[in-house]
MILOKOL-470767 format. One record per residue (C-alpha): residue in three letters; x, y, z. Coordinates in steps of 0.02 Angstrom, whole numbers, padded with zeros to 5 digits, always signed. Each point is the difference from the previous one (the first is absolute). Example, Ala and Ser with C-alpha at 12.3 -4.5 7.8 and 13.67 -1.06 7.14 Angstrom:
# MILOKOL-470767
ALA+00615-00225+00390SER+00069+00172-00033
# end
This chain:
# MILOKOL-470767
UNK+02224+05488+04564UNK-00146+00056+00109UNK-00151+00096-00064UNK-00112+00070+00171UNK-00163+00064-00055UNK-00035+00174+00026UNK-00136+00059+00113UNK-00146+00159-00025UNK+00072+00150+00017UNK+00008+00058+00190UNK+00005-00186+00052UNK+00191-00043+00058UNK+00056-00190-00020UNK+00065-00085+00133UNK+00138-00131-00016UNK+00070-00127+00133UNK+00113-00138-00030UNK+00040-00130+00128UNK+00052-00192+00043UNK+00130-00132+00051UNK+00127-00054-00033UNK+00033-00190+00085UNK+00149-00142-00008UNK+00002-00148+00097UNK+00100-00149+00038UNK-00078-00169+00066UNK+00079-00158+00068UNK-00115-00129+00039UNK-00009-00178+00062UNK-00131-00150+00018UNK-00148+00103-00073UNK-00061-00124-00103UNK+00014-00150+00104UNK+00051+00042+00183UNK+00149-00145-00033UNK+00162-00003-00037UNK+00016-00191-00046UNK-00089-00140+00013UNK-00159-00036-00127UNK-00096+00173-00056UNK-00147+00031-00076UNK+00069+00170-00099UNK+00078-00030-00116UNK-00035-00203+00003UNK+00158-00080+00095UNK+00100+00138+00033UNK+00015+00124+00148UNK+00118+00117-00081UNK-00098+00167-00004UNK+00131+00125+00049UNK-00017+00146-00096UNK+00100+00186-00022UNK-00075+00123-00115UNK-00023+00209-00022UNK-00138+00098-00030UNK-00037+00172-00054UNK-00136+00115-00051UNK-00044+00175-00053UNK-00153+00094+00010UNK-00046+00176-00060UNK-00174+00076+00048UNK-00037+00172-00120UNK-00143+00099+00082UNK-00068+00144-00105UNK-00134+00133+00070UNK-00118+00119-00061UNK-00130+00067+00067UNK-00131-00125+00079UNK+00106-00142-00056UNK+00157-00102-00014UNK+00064-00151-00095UNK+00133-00108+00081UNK+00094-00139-00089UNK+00110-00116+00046UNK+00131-00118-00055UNK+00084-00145+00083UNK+00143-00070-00073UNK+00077-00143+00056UNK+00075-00173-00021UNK-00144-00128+00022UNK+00089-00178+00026UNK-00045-00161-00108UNK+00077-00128+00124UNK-00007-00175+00008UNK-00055-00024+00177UNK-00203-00071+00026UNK-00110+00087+00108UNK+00013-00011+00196UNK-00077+00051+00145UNK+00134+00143+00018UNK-00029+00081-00160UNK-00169-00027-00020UNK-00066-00099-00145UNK+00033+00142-00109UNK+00171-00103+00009UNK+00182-00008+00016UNK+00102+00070-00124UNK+00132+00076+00105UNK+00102+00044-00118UNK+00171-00088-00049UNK+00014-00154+00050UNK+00203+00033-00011UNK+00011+00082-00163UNK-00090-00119-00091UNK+00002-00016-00206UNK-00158+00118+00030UNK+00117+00163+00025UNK+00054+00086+00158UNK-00153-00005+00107UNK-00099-00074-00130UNK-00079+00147-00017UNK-00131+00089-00116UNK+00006+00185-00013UNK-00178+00067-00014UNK-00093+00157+00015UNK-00168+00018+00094UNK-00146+00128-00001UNK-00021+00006+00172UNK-00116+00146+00024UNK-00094+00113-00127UNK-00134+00079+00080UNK-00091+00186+00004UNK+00002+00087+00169UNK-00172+00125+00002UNK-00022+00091+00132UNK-00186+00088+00005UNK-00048+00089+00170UNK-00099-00146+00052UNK+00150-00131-00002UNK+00109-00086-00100UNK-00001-00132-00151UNK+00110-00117-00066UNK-00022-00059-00177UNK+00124-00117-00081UNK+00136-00117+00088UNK+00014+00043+00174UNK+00068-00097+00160UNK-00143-00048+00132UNK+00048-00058+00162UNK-00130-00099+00138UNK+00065+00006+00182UNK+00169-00056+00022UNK+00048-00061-00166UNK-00050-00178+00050UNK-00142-00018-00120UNK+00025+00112-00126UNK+00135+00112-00048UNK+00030+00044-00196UNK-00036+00081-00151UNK-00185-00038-00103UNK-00080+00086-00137UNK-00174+00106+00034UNK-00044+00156+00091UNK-00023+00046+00169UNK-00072+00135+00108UNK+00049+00094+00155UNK-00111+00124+00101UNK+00036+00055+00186UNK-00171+00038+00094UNK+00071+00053+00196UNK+00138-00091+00079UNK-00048-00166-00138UNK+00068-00038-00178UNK-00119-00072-00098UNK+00049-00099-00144UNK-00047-00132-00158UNK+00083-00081-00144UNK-00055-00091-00113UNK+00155-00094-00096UNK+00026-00119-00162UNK+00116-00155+00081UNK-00020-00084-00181UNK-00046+00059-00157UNK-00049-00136-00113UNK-00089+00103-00154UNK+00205+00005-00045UNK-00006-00194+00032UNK-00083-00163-00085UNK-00117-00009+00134UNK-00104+00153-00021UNK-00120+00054+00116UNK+00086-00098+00158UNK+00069+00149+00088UNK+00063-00005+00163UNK-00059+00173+00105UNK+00031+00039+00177UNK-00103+00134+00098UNK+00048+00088+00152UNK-00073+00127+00145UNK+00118+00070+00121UNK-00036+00127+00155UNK+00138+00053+00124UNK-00039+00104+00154UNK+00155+00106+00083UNK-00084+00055+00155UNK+00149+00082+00045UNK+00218-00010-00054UNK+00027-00145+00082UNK-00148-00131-00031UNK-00069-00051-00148UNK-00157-00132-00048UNK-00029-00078-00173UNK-00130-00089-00061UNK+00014-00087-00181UNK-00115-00128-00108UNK+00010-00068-00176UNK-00066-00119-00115UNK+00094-00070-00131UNK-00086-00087-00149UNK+00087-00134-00128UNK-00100-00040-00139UNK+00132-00103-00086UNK+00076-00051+00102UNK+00154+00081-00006UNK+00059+00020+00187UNK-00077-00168+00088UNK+00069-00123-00129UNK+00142-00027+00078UNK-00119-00054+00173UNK-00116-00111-00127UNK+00142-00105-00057UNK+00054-00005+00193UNK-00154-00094+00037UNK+00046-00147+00086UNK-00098-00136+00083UNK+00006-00113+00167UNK+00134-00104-00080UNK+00087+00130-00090UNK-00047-00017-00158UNK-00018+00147-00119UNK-00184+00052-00020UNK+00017+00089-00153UNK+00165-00058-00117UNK+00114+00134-00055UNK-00046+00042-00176UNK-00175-00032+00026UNK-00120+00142-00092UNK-00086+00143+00115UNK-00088+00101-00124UNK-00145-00022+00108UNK+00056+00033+00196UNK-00023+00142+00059UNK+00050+00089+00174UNK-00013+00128+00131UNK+00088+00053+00156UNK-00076+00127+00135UNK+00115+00100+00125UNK-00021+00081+00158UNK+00149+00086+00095UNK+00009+00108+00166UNK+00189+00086+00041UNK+00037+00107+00140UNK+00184+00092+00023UNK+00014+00097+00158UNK+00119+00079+00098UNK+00005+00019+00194UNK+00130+00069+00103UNK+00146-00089-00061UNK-00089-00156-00075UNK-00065-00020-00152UNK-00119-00113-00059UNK-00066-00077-00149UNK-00139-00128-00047UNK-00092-00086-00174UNK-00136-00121-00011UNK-00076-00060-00152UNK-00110-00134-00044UNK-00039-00079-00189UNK-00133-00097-00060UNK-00011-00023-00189UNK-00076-00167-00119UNK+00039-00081-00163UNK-00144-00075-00116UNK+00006-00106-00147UNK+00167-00082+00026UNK-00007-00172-00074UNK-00020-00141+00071UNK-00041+00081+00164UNK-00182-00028+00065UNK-00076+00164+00086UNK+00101+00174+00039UNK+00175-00018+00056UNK+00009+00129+00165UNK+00145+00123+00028UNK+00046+00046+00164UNK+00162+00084+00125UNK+00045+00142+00077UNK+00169+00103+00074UNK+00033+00042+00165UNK+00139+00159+00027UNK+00047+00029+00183UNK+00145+00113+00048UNK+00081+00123+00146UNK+00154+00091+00007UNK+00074+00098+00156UNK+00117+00135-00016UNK+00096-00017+00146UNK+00137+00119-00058UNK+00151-00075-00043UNK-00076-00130-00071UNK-00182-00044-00077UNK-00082-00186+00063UNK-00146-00064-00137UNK-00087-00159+00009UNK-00106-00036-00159UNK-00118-00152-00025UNK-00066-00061-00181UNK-00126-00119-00040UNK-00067-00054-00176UNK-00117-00159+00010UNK+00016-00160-00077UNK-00071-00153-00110UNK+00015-00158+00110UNK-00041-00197-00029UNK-00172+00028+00062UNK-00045+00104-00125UNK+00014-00085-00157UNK-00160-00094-00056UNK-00040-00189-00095UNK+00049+00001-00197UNK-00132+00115-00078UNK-00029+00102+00161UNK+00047+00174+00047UNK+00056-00037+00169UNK-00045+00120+00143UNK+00085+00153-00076UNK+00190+00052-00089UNK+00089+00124+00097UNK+00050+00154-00083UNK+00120+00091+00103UNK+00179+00022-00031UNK+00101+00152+00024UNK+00040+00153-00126UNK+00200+00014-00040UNK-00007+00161+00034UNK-00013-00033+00205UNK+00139-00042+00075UNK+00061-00092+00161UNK+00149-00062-00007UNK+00165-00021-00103UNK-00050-00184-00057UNK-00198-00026+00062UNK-00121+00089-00067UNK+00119+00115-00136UNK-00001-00049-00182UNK+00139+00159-00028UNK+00149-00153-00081UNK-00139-00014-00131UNK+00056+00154-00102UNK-00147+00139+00041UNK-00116-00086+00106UNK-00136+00169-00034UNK-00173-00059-00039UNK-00118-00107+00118UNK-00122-00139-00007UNK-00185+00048+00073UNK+00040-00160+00069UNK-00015-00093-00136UNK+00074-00158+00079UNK+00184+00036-00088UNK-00035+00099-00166UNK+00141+00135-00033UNK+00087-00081+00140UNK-00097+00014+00166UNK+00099-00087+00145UNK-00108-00138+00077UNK+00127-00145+00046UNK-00103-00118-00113UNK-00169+00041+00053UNK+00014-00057+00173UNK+00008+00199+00065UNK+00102+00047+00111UNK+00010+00084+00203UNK+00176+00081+00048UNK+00029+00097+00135UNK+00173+00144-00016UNK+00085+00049+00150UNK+00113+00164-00074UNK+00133+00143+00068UNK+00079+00127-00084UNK+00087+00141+00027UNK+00106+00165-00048UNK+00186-00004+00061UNK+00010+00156-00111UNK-00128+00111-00093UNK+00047-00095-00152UNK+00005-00160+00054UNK-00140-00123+00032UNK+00044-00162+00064UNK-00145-00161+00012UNK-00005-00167+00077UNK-00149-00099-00002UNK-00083-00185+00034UNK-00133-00073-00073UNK-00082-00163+00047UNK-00127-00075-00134UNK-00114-00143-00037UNK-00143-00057-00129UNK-00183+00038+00029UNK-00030-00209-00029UNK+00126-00150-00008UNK+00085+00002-00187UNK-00001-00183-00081UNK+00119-00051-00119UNK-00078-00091-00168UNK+00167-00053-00064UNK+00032-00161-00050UNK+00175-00069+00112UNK+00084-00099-00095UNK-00024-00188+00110UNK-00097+00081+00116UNK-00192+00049+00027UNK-00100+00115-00083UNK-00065+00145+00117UNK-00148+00096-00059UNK-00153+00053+00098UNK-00075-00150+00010UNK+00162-00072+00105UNK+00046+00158+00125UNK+00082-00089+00128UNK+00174-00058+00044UNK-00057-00176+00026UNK-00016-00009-00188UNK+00162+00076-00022UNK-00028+00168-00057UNK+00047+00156+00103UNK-00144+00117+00035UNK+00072+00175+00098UNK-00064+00171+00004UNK+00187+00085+00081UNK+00096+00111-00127UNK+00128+00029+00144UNK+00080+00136+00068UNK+00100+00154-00125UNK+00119+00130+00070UNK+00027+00153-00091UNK+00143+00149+00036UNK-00018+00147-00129UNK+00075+00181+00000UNK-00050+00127-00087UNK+00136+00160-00027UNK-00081+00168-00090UNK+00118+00106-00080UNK-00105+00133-00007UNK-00195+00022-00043UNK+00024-00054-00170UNK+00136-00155-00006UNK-00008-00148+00129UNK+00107-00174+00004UNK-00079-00143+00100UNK+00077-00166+00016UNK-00078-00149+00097UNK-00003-00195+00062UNK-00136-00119+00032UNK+00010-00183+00038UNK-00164-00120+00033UNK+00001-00142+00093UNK-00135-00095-00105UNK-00078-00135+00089UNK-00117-00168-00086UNK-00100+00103-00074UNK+00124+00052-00143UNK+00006-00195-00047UNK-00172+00004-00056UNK-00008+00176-00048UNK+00141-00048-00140UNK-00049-00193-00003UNK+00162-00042+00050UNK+00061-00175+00068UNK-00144+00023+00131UNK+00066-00177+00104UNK+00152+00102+00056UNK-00018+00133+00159UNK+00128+00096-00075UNK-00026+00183-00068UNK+00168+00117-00042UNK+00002+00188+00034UNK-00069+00107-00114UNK+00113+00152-00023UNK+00009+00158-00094UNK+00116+00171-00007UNK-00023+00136-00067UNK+00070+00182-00049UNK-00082+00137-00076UNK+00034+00193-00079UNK-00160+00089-00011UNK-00009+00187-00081UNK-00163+00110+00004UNK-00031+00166-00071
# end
């Protein structure tokens, strides 16, 4: 039964429903440990990661209007996967959990059916502007630093050809946790200028503030020093630490006969006090770097995209007790995409939400800290207005060499303090080469079915990425296929 409140007299509601419907199918390969025999470090010994699972999910958004205002709600339901696979640099640390693993004792797709409050926010709409109060989605540039849904309010007011906007949003709420009074806020300004249809200029800044800390534990108890060694021991109490993070962006999208261009920049600097055991401030530091052009040249359309996230190398871990020259913070939100394998978290089950690059928290994509440049070489096409056909390459690296710190079993121990192959160890920065073919076939403006293939050719990097037997050269393909049904109304 549904009960819809009734409005003044004179003031008409208005009701909208709309959403998705989505089922996919995923067959993937290597993720875990770029190996298909031979000594791996996910799980321990084995290299047998190959993996077929399905996922679905529903959501519903409910909009009701009247008068100056609206309220919009809605629900995501969907299978969220337990899993048994660790974390990798493919899914982020947010973790495996693909699903199955074969129809394991945990139930077809070892799944959990749960139901999410997605958004719940009020829509008022005064001559001045606009403001959203409640559970909203806010979006920064192209999705790669932030891209999800946060609690708070924020306002929208046009002045000219600009849109002026702030929000001011809740990322933790710890009055509802043991740890009162150690909330985690985040504060943003955001001004676009649309000189015209076919250029537009943004300009974005934020500052987010973790008084618990409830975000930058995870980079505390990442601490490492010149020989490896944890700084701070997992476990170890951080009442006291306390955090910040600072963000400046710049985007441009433009459009020029038949190119199009677009273009992101942004630069973090943040700090963490109080963490024990650590003498001084421990600096935070990164930024992205979004390049891309694509040329209509009729038949066909030609892009070339470059992305660059920065990385933590040897050189900038400090003595035992020191803070180092600085902890990098970039990674890259799920919710940008690249490729069928790098850079896309969608074989976790919904990869929505993003990280503020947080160094990995709700699965940000960062190939273990090291960052990451890839440059994508892409074509697609129409054979037929309801076909869309895609090929694409992709050649990527790390920002800084990754080092293995597993032990090998009668061999050496690699860590930072013994980077070289004389010692041994294999230090590499190449991820290697993927090739992707998609297609894409819309059955009308509602219903589409898309179906695609990736394979990477990982290269030495994937050895200490997933700490794998790092004295071998060898590194399997990575592969991954894919079909999905997707219904919107």
């Amino acid at each position: 039964m549904m009960v819809l409140g009734v409005p003044p007299a004179g003031e008409a509601a208005e009701l909208r429903f709309g959403g998705e419907f989505r089922v996919r199918a995923f067959d993937v390969n290597n993720f875990f440990d770029a190996r298909s025999s031979g000594g791996c470090g996910t799980p321990a010994g084995s290299c047998d990661d190959h993996e077929r699972f399905l996922d679905q999910r529903f959501r519903l958004t409910t909009l009701v209007r009247a008068g100056a205002a609206a309220g919009v709600v809605t629900l995501d339901a969907l299978n969220t996967f337990g899993g048994t696979r660790a974390p990798s640099s493919l899914t982020g640390p947010g973790g495996g959990g693909t699903g199955d693993d074969r129809f394991g004792t945990g139930g077809l797709g070892r799944s959990r059916n749960a139901v999410g409050l997605r958004e719940a926010y009020l829509q008022i709409t005064p001559a001045w502007g606009t403001l959203y109060a409640g559970r909203h989605r806010i979006v920064l540039g192209h999705s790669i630093v932030f891209d999800d849904v946060a609690d708070g309010f924020t306002v929208v007011v046009p002045v000219w050809r600009l849109s002026l906007s702030a929000s001011a949003l809740k990322i933790v709420e710890s009055d509802a946790l043991p740890l009162a009074g150690s909330d985690t806020d985040l504060y943003l300004g955001h001004a676009e200028y649309r000189p015209g249809s076919a250029h537009a200029f943004s300009l974005y800044a934020g500052a987010l503030r973790d008084r618990g800390p409830m975000l930058l534990n995870g980079l505390i108890y990442g601490l490492v020093d010149e020989a490896g060694a944890p700084q701070v021991p997992a476990g170890t109490p951080l009442a006291s630490a306390t955090g910040a993070v600072y963000l400046v962006g710049v985007t441009y999208d433009g459009q020029v006969g038949p190119s199009t261009f677009n273009f992101e920049f942004d630069a973090l600097r943040g700090f963490i006090d109080n963490v024990p055991g650590i003498d001084g401030t421990v600096p935070l530091l990164g930024f992205d770097l979004l390049a891309a052009q694509h040329l209509d040249l009729g038949p066909v359309i030609v892009g070339l995209t470059l992305v660059y996230a920065s990385g933590s190398g040897p050189d900038d871990f400090g003595e035992t007790g020191s803070a180092g020259t600085g902890v990098n913070l970039t990674d890259i939100s799920p919710n940008f995409v690249l490729g069928n394998i790098l850079v896309n978290g969608e074989h976790v089950s919904d990869r929505d939400g993003s990280t503020l690059n947080m160094g990995g928290f709700r699965g940000g994509i960062n190939q273990g800290g090291a960052g990451l440049f890839a440059v994508k070489l892409s074509v697609n096409g129409n054979p037929s207005p309801a076909l869309n056909l895609e090929g694409a390459a992709i050649y990527a690296k790390t920002v800084d060499p990754v080092i293995p710190t597993l032990v090998n079993p009668g061999g050496p121990v690699c860590s930072l303090a013994t980077p070289t192959l004389d010692a041994g160890c294999k230090v590499d920065d190449r991820l290697g080469w993927e090739l992707d073919l998609n297609a894409t076939w819309r059955v009308d403006e509602n219903l589409q079915f898309s179906a695609g293939a990736g394979v990477l050719i990982g290269d030495n990097a994937f050895s200490g990425l997933y700490n794998n037997d790092f004295t071998s050269v060898d590194t399997d393909p990575i592969t991954k296929l894919f079909w999905k049904a997707i219904y919107r109304f």
